[in-house]
N, C-alpha and C positions, 0 to 999 in steps of 0.2 A: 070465547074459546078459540085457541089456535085452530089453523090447519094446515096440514100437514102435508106442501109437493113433494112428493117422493119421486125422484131425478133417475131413473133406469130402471128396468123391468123384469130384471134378475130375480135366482133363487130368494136373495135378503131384499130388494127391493119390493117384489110382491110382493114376501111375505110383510113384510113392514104394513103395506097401503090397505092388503087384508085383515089384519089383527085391526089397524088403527079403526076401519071400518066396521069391524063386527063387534068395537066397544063400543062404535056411538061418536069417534071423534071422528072429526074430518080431516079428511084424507083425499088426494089426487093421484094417480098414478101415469105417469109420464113414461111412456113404453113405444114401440117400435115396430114394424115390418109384422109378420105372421104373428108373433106374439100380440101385439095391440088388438088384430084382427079379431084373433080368436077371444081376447077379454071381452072386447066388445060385443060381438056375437054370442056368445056362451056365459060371461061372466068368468073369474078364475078361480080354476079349480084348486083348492089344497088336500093333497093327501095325504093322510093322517095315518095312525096307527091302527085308529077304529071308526074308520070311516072317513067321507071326504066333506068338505066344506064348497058349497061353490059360489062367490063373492060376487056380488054385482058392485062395480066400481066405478066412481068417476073416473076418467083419463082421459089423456090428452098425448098427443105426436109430440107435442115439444111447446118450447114457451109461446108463439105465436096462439096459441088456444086456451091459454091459461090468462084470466084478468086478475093479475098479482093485486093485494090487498096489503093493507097494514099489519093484517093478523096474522098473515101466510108466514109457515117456517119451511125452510130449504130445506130438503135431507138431499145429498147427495150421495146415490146407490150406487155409481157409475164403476167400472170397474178401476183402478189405479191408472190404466193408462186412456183413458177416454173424460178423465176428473178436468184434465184442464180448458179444451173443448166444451165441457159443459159452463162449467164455472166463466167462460165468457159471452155464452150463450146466453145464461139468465141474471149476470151482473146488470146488463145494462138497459131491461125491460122495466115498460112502467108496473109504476105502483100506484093505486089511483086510489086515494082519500076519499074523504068527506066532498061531495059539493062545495065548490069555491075555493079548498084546499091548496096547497100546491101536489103535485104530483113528484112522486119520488122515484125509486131507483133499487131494483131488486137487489142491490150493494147494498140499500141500508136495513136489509133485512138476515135477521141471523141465519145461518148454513151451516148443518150438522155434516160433518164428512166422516163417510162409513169406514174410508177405503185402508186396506191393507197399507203397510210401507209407513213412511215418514213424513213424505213430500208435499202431500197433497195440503193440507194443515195455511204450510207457507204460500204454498201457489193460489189459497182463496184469501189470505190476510191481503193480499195485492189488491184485491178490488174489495172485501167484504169487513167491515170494522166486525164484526161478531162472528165469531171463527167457535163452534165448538165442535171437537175431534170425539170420534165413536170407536172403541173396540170391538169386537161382534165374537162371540162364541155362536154360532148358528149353523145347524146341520142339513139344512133345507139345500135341495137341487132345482135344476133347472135344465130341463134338456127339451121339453115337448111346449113346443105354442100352447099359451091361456092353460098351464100346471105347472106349478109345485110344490114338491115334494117335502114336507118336514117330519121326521121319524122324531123328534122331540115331544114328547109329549110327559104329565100338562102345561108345563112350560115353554115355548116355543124357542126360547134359546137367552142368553145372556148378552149385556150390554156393559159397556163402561161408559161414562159421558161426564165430559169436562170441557172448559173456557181454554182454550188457547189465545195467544202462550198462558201457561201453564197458572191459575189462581180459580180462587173460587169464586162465583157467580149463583147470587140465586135465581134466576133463568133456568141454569142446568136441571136445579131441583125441579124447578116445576116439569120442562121434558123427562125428568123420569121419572114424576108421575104419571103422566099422558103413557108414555110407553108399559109402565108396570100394569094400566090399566088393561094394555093392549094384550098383556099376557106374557112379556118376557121380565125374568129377572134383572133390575138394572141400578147400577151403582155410580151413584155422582161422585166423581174423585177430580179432587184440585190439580192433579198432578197427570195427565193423559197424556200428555211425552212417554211416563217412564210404563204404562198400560200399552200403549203403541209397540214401545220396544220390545215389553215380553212378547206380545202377539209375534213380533216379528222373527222371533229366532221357532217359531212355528211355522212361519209362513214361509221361511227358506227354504222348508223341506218336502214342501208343497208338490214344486217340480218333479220330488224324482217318482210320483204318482207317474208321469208319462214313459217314464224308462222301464225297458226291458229287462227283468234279472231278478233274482230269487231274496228274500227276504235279509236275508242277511249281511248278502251287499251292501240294499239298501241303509241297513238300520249306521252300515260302518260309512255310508257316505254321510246321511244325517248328522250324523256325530260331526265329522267334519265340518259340514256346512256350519253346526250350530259352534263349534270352536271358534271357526272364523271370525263370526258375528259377534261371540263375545269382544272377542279381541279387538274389532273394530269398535264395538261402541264405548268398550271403558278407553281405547283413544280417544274420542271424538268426546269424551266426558258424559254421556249417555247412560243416566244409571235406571237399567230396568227395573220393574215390579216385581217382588218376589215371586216364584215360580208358583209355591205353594197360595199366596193367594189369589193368582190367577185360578187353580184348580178350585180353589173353594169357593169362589164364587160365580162357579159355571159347573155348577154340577148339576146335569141335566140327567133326562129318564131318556133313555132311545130304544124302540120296539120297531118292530119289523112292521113296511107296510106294502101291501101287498104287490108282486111283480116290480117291487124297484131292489135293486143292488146296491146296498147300500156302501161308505168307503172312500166314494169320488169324491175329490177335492175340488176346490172354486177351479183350478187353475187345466184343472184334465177339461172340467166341466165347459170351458171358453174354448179350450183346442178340440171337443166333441164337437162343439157347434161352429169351428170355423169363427170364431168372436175372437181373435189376436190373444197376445200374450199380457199376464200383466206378470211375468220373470222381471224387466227389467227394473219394475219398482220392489222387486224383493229381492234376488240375491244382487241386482245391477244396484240397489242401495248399497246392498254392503262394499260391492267393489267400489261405486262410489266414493264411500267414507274410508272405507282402505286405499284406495287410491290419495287420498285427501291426506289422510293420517300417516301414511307409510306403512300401510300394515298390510301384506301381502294375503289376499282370498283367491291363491291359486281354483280350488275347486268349487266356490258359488262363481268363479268368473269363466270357467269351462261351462258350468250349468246352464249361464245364462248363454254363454256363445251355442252352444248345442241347440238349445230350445229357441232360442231366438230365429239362427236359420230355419230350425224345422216350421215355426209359426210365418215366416216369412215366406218358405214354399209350400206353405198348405197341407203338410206330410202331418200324419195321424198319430194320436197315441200310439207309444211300443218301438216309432222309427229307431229310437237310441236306445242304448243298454247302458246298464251302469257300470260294465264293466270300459264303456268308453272314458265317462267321467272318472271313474280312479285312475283310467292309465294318465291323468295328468301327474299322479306320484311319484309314478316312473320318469314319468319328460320330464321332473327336477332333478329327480334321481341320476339321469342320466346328465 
């Protein structure tokens, strides 16, 4: 049986190393600072809808405590912009065989990449021959050391999982079985380029979570952002998942659980805790590839300039309004 290093200690990261745990598969959890503490000391807590779960986990600081195996699978939980730091972190740790064996190289071990964006995919093909990318429908938080939060319930959230570049792999199947065991819905598709992409014109609209301004605003800035993205990616040749069956195969239950607010996105969720931004691998993709392609992303590239300063001096959710981001309408206008 595999097991499962699960590479950051986030809302999806926990919850990954917890489910993989309380099926019976093994699982490590590789977490950090107050959070690791409190696993350690307490085990983690998941709270639930009808009650909490509290997980006693292996973990580990980081790969210096981990004795990599043959059998070991990478998940890398990390957020988008912390992926490539990791990814050369545990490239180049051993892998230790059989007795007498030779010893190998966390490279030659497959790595599932969780993360939001595009990028990350290519940046572990550099060091890793088994590259398989993950899409995540998953509503679990994270804001208190050793807890999180998932209002999902009985299914703890939705998966995609496929061989990059893009073919099919029976590998994939058997990870989603390990994970279906674990409790979330999960779909092996040959094609997770074009599952990446739909995710992504979700994941633009992430940021305007941190802006100031009344519903409406928002919903007409969204719109914009997600025009962008279209346009940039049928440049770039980029053809996404249909919308409709991303929704159908992430239709999940969510009920209240108790004293959490439910709402907050991955990206509020890192500027609550002071954890940096991961903007620049989502709308800074699109402007990327519009930059790339000639396709002007006037407004994901105000989004990302806004947030990006605010995450650079520490300023909290709400510092910006959205009616800052539209007045870029106006500066073309004018």
């Amino acid at each position: 049986m595999s097991r499962y290093v699960v590479i950051g200690g986030g809302a999806v990261g926990g919850l990954f190393a917890a489910q993989l745990t309380l099926a019976g598969i093994p699982a490590i959890l590789v977490a950090r600072g107050r959070h690791l503490e409190a696993i350690r000391a307490s085990g983690l807590r998941i709270r639930r809808p009808h009650g909490d779960d509290v997980v006693r986990l292996a973990t580990a600081a980081g790969p210096a405590e981990v004795r990599l195996t043959p059998q070991d699978v990478l998940v890398l939980a990390t957020k988008a912009q912390d992926a490539e730091a990791a990814l050369t972190a545990w490239a180049w740790q051993p892998v230790h065989a059989e007795p007498g064996a030779p010893t190998g190289l966390g490279a030659d071990l497959p790595v599932l990449t969780v993360q939001n964006g595009l990028a990350t995919e290519d940046a572990a093909l550099r060091r890793f021959a088994r590259v398989y990318g993950v899409t995540v429908a998953v509503a679990a938080s994270y804001l208190t050391p050793g807890e999180v939060v998932n209002p999902s319930y009985p299914v703890n959230g939705a998966l995609w999982l496929g061989r990059y570049p893009d073919r099919a792999d029976p590998a994939a199947a058997q990870f989603a079985r390990d994970w279906t065991a674990a409790g979330f819905a999960v779909h092996s598709v040959p094609d997770i380029t074009a599952w990446k992409a739909r995710k992504l014109f979700v994941s633009v609209r992430n940021g305007l979570d941190l802006l100031d301004g009344n519903d409406e605003g928002k919903a007409r800035a969204g719109a914009l952002l997600v025009a962008e993205a279209e346009a940039v990616l049928a440049a770039a040749g980029i053809v996404p998942a249909p919308p409709e069956a991303l929704r159908a195969g992430a239709t999940l239950t969510f009920e209240p659980v108790p004293g959490h607010v439910p709402g907050r996105l991955s990206t509020w969720q890192s500027f609550a805790r002071g954890a940096g931004s991961e903007v620049d691998h989502l709308n800074g993709e699109i402007v990327r590839l519009g930059r790339r392609h000639g396709v002007a992303t006037p407004v994901n590239e105000r989004l990302q300039r806004l947030l990006g300063a605010q995450a650079a001096a520490g300023r909290p959710p709400g510092t910006h309004t959205v009616d800052e981001l539209l007045a870029v309408l106006a500066d073309l206008r004018g």
